[in-house]
N, C-alpha and C positions, 0 to 999 in steps of 0.2 A: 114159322120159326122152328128150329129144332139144333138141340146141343148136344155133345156128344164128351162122356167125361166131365161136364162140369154142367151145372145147373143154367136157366137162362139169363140169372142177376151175376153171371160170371163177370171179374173186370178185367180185358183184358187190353197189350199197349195196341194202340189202332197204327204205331210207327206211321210213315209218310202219308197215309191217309190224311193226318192231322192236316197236310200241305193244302188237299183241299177245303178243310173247315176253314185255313186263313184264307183262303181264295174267295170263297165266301162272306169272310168276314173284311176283307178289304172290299170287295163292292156294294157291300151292305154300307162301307162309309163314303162310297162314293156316292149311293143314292143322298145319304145324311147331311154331304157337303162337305164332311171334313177332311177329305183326301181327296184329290185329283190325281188321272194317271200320270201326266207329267211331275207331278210333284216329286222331291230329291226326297234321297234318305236324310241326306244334311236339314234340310226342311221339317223335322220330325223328330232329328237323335242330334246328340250332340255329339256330332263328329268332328266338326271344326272343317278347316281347310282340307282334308284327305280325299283322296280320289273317289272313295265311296262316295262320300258325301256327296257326288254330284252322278249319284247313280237315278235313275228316275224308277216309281214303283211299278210301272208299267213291264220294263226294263226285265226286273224281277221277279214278277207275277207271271211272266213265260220264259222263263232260264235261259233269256239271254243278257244277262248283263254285264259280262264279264266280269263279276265274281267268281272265285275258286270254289269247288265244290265242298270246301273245310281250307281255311288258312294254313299257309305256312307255321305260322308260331302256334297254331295247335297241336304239330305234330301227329298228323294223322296215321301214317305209319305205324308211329307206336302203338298208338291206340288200337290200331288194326288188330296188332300182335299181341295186345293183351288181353283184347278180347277173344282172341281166340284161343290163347293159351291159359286164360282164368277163367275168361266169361264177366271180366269185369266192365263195367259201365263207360263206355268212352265218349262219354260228353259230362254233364255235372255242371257246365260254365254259370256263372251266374250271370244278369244282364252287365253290369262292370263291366264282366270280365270279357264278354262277346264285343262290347264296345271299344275294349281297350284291343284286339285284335282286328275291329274291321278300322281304326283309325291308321294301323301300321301294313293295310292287302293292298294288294297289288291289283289294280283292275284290268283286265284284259281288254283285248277288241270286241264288240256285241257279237255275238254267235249266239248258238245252240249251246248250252251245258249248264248240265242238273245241278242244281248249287243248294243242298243244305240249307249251309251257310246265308245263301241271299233268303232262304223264305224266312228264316230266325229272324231277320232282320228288316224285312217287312212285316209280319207279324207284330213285333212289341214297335215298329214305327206307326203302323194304324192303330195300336192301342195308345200311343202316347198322344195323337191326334182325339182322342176317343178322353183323353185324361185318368186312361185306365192303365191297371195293369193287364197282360195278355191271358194271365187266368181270368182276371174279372172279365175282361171282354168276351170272351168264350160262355162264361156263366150269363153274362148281364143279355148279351145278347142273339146266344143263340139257344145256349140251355133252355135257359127257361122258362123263354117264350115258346120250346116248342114241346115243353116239358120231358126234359134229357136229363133225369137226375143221376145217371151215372156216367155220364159226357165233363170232363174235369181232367186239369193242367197241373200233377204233382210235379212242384219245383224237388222233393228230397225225398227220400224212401218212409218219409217219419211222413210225410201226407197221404200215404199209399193207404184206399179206404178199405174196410172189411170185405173180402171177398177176391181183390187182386192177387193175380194167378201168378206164377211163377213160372218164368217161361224156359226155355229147352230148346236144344239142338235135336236133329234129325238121329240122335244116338241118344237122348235122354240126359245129358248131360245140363246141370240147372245153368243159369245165367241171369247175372244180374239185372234188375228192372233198366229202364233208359228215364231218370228221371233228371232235369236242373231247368232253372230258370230258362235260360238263353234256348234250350231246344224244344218248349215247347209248338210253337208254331211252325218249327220243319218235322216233328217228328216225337215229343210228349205227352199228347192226349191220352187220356187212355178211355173204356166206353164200356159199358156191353152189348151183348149181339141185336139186343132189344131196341137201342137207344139208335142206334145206326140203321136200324129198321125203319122205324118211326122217321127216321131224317131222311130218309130214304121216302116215304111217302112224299112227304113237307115236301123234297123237292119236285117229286111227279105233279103234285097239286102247286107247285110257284106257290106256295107258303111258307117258307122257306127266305130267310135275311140273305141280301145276295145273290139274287138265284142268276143273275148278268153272270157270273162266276164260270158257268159253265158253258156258256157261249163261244166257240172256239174262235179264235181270233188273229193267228197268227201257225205259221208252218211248223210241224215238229220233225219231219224227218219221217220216210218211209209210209207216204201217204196220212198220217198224225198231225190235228192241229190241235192246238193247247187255249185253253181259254186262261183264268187265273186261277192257274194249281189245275185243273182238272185236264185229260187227257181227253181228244174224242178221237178215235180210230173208224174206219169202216170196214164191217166183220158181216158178212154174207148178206152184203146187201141195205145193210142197216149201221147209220151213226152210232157208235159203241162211244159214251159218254163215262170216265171209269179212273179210278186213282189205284194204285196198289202202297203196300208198307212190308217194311221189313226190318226186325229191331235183331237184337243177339238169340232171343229166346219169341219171337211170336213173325205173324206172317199174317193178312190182311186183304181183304179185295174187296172193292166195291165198283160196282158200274149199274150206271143208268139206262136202258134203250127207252130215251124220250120219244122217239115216234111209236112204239107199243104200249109205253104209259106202264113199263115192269121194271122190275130191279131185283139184284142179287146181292148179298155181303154174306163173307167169307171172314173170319176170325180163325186165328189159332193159334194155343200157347205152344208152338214147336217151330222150327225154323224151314219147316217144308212147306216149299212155295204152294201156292193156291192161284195163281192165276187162269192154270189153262182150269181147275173147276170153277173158278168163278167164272169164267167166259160160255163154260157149256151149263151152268146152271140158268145165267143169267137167257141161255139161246132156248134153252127147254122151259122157261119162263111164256118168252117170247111168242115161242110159235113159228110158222114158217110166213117166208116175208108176200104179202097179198100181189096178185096181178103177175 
């Protein structure tokens, strides 16, 4: 491990990374029995009669559900443009309020698309199966079983623990955390480089709650299949197993190569991407591919 500017108990947002820890943690309840993939959001949230409601988690767990990738009535636009023009925080919802937007979406036909929006909503529906809330479920069952004390779901800037970074644009420019209830499971966690390291072993060694999660299962587009949250691509020969994030002020990568038995994570509180190094860290890892 090694950090650069900030020590290695830095805490920093892991953004869509997070998508894979609920990928994780929805088949961690599927091993438990409390969630099944046909199971609906309806089945879990109190949506009532609404079209979500009769989305399935399966559905969800590989972005095709036709869910929007952020609601209409969140006004996503705006957000866009305020965060680009403040840097302010464009999520904040609390679970309420994410409920009371996905009971008024509008569900599409099943395709391909990235949806936010549906992993928030997977996320706190396997914790409500769980009778948790989705920070507890994060704590209860992956932290701390694999001892990740600085792996944690701030709902409000007032939880943000000793040591969380404050992250930056590619010009230095600061930007607010991405913390609230509703976004932890698309994109809330936050971790250090440590913690993600360590999870990073758990899953090479299947110690690891949910490890079915990374199992791809289903088409993504341009040779890409997705298992639940996690991406596997093929990159010179070898299944590239890998999530990336990206919040206002940090940038993220992690990937697996399960048939070499290595892995890579990338963190950073600025908004310049990290994937093409997490891809040659993870290949200089590796090695070259045998036969």
């Amino acid at each position: 491990m090694a950090s650069r500017g900030a020590d290695l108990h830095a805490d920093y947002e892991i953004a869509s990374v997070s998508k894979g820890i609920t990928g994780l943690l929805y088949a961690d309840g599927m091993d438990r029995g409390e969630v099944r993939r046909d199971a609906t959001l309806g089945s879990l949230l109190p949506l009532g009669g609404t079209p979500a409601a009769d989305v399935t988690l399966a559905a969800v767990s590989t972005h095709r559900s036709g869910l929007p990738g952020l609601p209409r009535s969140a006004h996503p636009w705006r957000r866009t443009i305020t965060l680009w023009r403040h840097g302010t925080n464009p999520y904040g919802e609390t679970l309420a309020q994410l409920l009371d937007q996905a009971r008024g979406v509008r569900v599409g036909r099943p395709r391909v698309r990235y949806s936010n929006f549906g992993f928030e909503l997977l996320g706190h529906a396997v914790a409500n199966a769980a009778g948790m809330t989705f920070a507890d479920l994060v704590r209860e069952r992956l932290a701390r079983p694999l001892g990740l004390d600085r792996v944690y779901v701030p709902a409000t800037t007032g939880q943000l623990r000793p040591g969380a970074l404050t992250g930056a644009t590619v010009r230095g420019r600061p930007r607010q955390p991405w913390t609230g209830e509703a976004l932890g499971p698309a994109g809330g966690i936050r971790s250090c480089i440590g913690d993600l390291a360590r999870l990073a072993v758990a899953l090479l060694a299947g110690s690891a709650p949910g490890i079915a999660a990374l199992d791809p299962v289903a088409p993504l587009g341009m040779g890409a299949r997705i298992g639940a949250g996690w991406v596997t691509t093929p990159v010179d020969g070898r299944p590239i197993t890998w999530h990336n994030g990206g919040s206002g002020g940090f940038r993220s990568w992690f990937g697996l190569d399960r048939s070499a038995g290595t892995a890579a994570v990338i963190l950073t509180a600025t908004a310049a991407s990290v994937d093409r190094p997490g891809f040659t860290l993870l290949a200089e890892q590796s090695g070259p591919v045998s036969g």
